[in-house]
N, C-alpha and C positions, 0 to 999 in steps of 0.2 A: 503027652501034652498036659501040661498044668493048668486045673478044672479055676485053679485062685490065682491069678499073678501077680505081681509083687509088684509095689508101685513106688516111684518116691512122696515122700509126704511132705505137704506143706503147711501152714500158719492154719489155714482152715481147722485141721484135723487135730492142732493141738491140745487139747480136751481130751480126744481121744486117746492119745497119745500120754500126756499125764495119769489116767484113768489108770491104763495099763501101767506105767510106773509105778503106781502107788500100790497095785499089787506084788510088785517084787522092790523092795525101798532099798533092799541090800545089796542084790544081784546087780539091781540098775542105777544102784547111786550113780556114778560116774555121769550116765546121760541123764537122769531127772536133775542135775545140776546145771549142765549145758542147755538142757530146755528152759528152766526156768531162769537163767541167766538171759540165752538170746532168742528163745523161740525156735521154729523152724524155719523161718524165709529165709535166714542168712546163710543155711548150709549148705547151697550150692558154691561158694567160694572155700568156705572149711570144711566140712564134711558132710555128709548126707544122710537124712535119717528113713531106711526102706519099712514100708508096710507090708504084711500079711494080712486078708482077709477082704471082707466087703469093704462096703464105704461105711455103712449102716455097723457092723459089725470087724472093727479092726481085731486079729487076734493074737499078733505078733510085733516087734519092732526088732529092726537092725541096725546099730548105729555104723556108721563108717568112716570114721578121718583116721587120726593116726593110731589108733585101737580098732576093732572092727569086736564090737558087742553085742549080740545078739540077748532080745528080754522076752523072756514069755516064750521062746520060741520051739515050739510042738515038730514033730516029726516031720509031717508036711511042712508046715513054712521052713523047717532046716533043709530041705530037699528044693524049697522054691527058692530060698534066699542063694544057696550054692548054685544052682542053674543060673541066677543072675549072676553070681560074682563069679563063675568061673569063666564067664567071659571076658572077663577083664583083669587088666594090667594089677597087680598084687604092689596097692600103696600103702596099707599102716602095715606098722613096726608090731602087730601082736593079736591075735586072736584071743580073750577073753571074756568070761561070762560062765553062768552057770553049765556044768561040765557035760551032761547028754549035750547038750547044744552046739557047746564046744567043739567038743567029739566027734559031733557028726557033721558039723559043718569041717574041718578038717579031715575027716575020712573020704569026702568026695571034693573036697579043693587041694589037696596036696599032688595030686597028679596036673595041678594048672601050676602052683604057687609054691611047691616044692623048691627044694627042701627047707625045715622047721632049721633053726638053732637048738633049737632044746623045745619039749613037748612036756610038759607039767601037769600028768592030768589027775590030780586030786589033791587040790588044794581045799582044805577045811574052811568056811565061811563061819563067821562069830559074830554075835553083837552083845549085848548088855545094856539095860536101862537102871540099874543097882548101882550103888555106890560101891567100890568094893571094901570086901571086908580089911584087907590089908594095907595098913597103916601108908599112908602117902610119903616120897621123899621129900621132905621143905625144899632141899638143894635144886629140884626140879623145877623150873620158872619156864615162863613164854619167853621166847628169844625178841632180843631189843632188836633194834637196825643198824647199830652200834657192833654185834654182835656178828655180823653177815660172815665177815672176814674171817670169824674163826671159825663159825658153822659149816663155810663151805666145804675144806678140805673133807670133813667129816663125813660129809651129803656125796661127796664121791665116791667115797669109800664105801659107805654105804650099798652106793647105786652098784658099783663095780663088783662088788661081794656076789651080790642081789643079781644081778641081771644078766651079769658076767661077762660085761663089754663096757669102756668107759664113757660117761656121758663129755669125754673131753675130746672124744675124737672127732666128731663131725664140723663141730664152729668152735672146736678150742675151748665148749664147756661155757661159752656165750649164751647161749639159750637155755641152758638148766640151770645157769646163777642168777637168771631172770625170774625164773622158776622159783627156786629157793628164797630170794627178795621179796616176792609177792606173796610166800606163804608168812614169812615173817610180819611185811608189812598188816598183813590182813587179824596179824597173832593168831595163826595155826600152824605155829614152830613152837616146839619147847626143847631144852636140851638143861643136861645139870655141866656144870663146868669146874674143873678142876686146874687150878694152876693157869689158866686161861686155856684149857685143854677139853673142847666137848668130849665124855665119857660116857654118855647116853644123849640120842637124839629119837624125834619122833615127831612128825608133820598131821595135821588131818588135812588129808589131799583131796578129799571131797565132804563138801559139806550142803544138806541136802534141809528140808524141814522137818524128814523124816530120823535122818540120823549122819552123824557123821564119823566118816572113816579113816581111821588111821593107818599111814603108809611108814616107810620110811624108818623102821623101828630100828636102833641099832646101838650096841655097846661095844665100846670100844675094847680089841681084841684083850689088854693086857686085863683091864678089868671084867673079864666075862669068868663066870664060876665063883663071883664071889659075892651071888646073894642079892644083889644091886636092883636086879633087873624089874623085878616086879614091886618094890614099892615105887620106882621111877614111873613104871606104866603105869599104878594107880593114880600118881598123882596127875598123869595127864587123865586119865578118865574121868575124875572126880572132876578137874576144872570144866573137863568138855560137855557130860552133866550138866551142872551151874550155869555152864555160859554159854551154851553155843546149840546143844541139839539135843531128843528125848533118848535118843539112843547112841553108843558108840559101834562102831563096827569092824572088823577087819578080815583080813585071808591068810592063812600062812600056808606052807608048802608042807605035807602029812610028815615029811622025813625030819623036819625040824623040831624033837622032840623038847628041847631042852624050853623054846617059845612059846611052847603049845601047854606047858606045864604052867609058864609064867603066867596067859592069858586064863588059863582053868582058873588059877589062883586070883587072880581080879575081877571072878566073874562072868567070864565069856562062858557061850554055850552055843552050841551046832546052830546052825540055820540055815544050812545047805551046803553043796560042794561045787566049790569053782574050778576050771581048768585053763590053762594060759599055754597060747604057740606064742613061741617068739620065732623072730626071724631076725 
């Protein structure tokens, strides 16, 4: 019998719930944006956000829509948070978040939610508040709105590389050019273009007060090896710097060595290890 149970949290608590954010800014980017965008009252229609601990003393969160992100979350509340969800029907597309958590929430819900598509469990976490030392590419600009129709094919490719399933299969790729539209429109797309050809793309898919995160990193196959790669990502960090947040952030997959050289080279540095189920 669990001595703490796990509750859904609403608008009241959101202080509390920020609080906790702000101690993991990187882990938890994704929900300190989604809180500070709509709060929590609206997440019984999109998703729900679960507490660990008192009232007085919150010491956990869980986010749940189409991700299921677990922040802060200690031994026990992964033990209380899995005894909640294993009761129920398995609806996001991925378990992400800092990788004990991950881990363990997964080690006791794969016997409800099983089987994973693929299990990822050590994914390197990065940020940077430095300029990098390596010269930026000019070629590299914010993507216009003008530009959407050549971005797209590139944003699949990407995703599909990446994810290893296409985002065109569900609605025909309907919802993720909605996606890519609003990172554009928002100018948190940049891509360098050749011949009318994206040859580097790169999104910040969450951007937070604390920092913002780049998703979406990608060159294209025939230009990879030749060099390209890391003055393209300076040039986005430097702008996202200047214009947008104090820090930049991201996660790569540990086997990805050729990424993880580019990101050392502009500065990135450890600040935790993420792990992602996909389903």
């Amino acid at each position: 019998m669990l001595t703490v149970p796990v509750r859904q949290l609403g608008e009241s608590e959101r202080r509390a719930v920020e609080r906790l954010l702000d101690l993991d800014p990187y882990a938890g980017a994704q929900v300190a944006e989604r809180v500070a965008a709509r709060g929590l009252a609206w997440w019984r229609a999109e998703a729900r956000i679960l507490g660990y601990g008192s009232r007085r003393n919150l010491e956990s969160i869980c986010w749940l829509g189409g991700n299921l992100t677990p922040v802060l979350a200690s031994e026990p509340a992964v033990a209380a948070f899995a005894e909640q969800l294993g009761a129920e029907e398995r609806l996001c597309s991925s378990i992400v978040g800092r990788a004990d958590a991950v881990l363990g929430l997964w080690d006791r819900l794969s016997a409800h939610w099983g089987p994973a598509r693929d299990v990822r469990p050590n994914q390197p976490l990065l940020a940077t508040d430095a300029l990098p030392a390596v010269a930026p590419d000019p070629q590299v600009r914010r993507v216009r709105g003008s530009d959407v129709d050549r971005l797209f094919p590139a944003a699949v490719a990407m995703y599909t590389e990446e994810v290893g399933v296409s985002p065109l299969a569900e609605d025909g790729g309907r919802g993720y050019r909605r996606r890519v539209t609003d990172l554009v429109r928002a100018g948190r797309a940049y891509a360098r273009f050749v011949d009318g050809r994206v040859v580097f793309k790169a999104e910040l898919a969450v951007v937070t007060r604390r920092t913002a995160q780049v998703q979406g990193v990608w060159v294209a196959p025939e230009w990879r090896g030749r060099g390209m790669a890391a003055a393209a990502m300076a040039a986005v960090v430097r702008d996202t710097l200047e214009r947008v947040a104090p820090t930049v952030s991201l996660y790569v997959n540990d086997f990805n060595l050729p990424a993880r050289r580019v990101y050392e080279r502009c500065g990135f540095r450890p600040v935790g290890t993420l792990a992602t189920v996909l389903f």
